[in-house]
C-alpha positions, 0 to 999 in steps of 0.5 A: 849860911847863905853860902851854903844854902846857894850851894845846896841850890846848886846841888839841886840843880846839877842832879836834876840834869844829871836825872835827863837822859840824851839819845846819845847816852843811850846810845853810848850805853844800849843796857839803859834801854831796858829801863827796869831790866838795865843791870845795876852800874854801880855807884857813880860818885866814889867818894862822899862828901864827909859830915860837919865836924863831929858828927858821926854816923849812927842808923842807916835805913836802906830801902832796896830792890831785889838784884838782876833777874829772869824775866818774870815770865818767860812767854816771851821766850816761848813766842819768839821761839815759836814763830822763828822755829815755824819760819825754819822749818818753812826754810825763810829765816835769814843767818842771822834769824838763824844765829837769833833762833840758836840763842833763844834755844840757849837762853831759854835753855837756862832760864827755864822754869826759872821766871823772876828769879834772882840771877848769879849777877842779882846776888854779886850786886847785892853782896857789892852793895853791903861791901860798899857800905861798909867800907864807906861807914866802917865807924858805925858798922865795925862795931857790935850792932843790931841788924834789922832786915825785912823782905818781901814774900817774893824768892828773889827779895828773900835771896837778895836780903840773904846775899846783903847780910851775909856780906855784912855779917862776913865783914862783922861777925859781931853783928847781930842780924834778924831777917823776916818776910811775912805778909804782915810786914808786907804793906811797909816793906812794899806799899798798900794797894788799898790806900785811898787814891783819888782819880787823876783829872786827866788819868784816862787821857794820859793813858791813851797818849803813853799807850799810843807812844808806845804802840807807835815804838814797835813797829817790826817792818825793818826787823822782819826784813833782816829775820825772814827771806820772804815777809809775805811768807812769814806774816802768814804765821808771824805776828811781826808786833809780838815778835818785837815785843818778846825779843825786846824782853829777851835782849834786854834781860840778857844784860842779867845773865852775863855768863851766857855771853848773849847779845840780842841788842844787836838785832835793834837799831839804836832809834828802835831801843830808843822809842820802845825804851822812851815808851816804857819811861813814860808808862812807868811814870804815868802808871805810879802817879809821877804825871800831874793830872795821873791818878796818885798811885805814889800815895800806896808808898806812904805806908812804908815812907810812915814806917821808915820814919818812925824806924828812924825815929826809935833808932836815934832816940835809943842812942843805940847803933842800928841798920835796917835793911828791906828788899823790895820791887822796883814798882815800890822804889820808884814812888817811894823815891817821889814821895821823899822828894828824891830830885831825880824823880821830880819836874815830870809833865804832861808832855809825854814824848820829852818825859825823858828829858827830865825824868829816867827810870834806868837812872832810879830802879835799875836791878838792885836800885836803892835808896839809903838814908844815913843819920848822923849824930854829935855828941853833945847836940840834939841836932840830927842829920841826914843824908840821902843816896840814890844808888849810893850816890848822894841826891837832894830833897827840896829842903833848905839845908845849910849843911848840904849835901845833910839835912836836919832830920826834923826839917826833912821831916817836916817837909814829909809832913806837910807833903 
């Protein structure tokens, strides 16, 4: 047993590294950059490791977010098409401010009167997702079994939710699926706001130094330089700031729409994608509470963390094979995944410039990001085990186990309790 429990340490410590992100990396991979845009990857880990000897899986709870989308507001097309047009009817835009302006007209084109909604890609990724997991637990999904799937109010949840079942479904026709999306469900499907929160210590500080950061990050100066023949000219109508913010949005949530075959990302050094991505990283962090001495927001998801648990908790009670699938937002996957204890969300501190060092978002909520809890069952035993995947690679908890990557599910449980 100690064996194994060293091992389950060791695991610990190998996801943690694997949570950091190196410059390199994003280098290597540009996509990352755009934190909560970058587009799903996929799951790194192709096969599981397979449960203690007679058990079985019986529930799988899966907690996810909508799949690739538009931009949610396409202001920043509108902003970035303005200013550019203005600097070619002024005649000072470079070839390639030309070559930028063109592919804005096009995107915008496509995505117009489209904003937040789910994208080709958003469906593939959802419809791959239940692919994979029924071909990784085909014991328990190739058998007639019941289905519950709840989404939030928002189109492109709905949509996602609607592309995953009918994945499942094709794949078993005898399973029997109930989708819902209704207000009433909504403080479990993606957190109450009016949960008590008390302020964090150091919340207003915190949030001046992330702000800062990130005001530091856009700095247009070279940018304007390879867009406009005469910057004196082009500042008089161009607020170089705005710019850079709109076609950062732009670039980024092109990776969603891949039959466009446009790539701004070009337009960016990778030390500029870097920075504004490296900003973005440490206001997600601070803004859902991860930061010690930030205002908790992570105390919204509990709601849903209560939910999943007595879900859970009715379903391997029953005896009766189940799933139960919701769809969410990426504003509820990343505190839901701190408040389990997920170890790719934990070590965050207050020194906001190296957050990346320890925690990073692209490797958390990425389009279609989510969370799996797998329950297993032996026959015979009242023992129950979990397991849990982080975009369906297997992640640890702070919990003792002597069956690692598995958890006894009343000491997860009593972990939960005592958080």
């Amino acid at each position: 047993m100690k064996t194994k429990i060293i091992v389950s340490f060791l695991l610990l410590l190998s996801l943690g590294a694997a949570a950091q992100t190196s410059r390199k990396e994003m280098a290597r991979e540009p996509g990352r950059t755009g934190s909560a845009y970058f587009a799903y990857p996929g799951p790194s880990q192709k096969a599981l490791t397979p449960a203690p000897e007679g058990y079985e899986p019986v529930y799988i709870s899966h907690y996810g977010r909508h799949g690739s989308r538009y931009m949610t507001d396409n202001k920043y097309y509108v902003q970035a098409i303005g200013m550019l047009d203005s600097a070619a009817r002024t005649g000072i835009l470079t070839p390639l401010g030309a070559q930028v302006l063109e592919k804005l007209n096009t995107a915008y084109a496509d995505a117009l009167s489209r904003d937040g909604d789910l994208t080709k890609l958003g469906g593939r990724q959802h419809r791959d997702i239940a692919h994979r997991m029924y071909e990784r637990f085909p014991s328990l999904l190739s058998q007639p079994l019941k289905v519950d799937a709840r989404s939030s109010v928002v189109g492109r949840c709905m949509i996602s939710m609607f592309y995953f079942t009918q994945e499942l479904q094709g794949l078993n026709p005898a399973m029997e699926i109930r989708m819902d999306a209704s207000k009433r469900d909504m403080p479990f499907v993606v957190g109450d706001e009016d949960v008590e929160k008390p302020e964090g210590a150091q919340a207003d500080a915190l949030k001046a130094r992330v702000t800062a950061m990130q005001d530091k990050a856009y700095n247009p100066a070279r940018l304007k330089k390879v867009l406009f023949t005469d910057v004196k000219k082009a500042d008089a109508f161009v607020d170089g700031v705005k710019l850079m913010k709109a076609l950062y949005n732009i670039a980024e949530d092109m990776q969603n729409v891949p039959e466009l075959g446009i790539d701004l990302l070009g337009i960016f050094t990778r030390e500029e994608l870097f920075a504004i991505w490296n900003g973005n990283n440490a206001g997600w962090l601070r803004h859902c509470g991860l930061l010690p001495g930030s205002t908790p927001r992570f105390l919204e998801q509990k709601p849903v963390l209560d939910s999943l648990v007595a879900a859970a908790d009715r379903a391997v009670r029953s005896g009766v094979p189940s799933v139960s699938l919701r769809f969410s937002h990426d504003s509820a996957v990343l505190p839901l995944a701190y408040l389990m204890g997920l170890k790719e969300t934990q070590g965050c501190t207050a020194d906001v410039e190296n957050l990346y060092k320890r925690v990073s978002i692209d490797k958390i909520i990425p389009m279609a990001a989510n969370i799996q809890l797998v329950f297993y069952h032996k026959e015979g035993s009242e023992d129950i085990l979990v397991k849990f995947l982080l975009n369906e690679n297997e992640t640890a908890i702070p919990v003792k186990t002597d069956v690692s990557p598995y958890y006894h599910w009343s000491d997860v449980k009593a972990y939960w309790e005592a958080k």
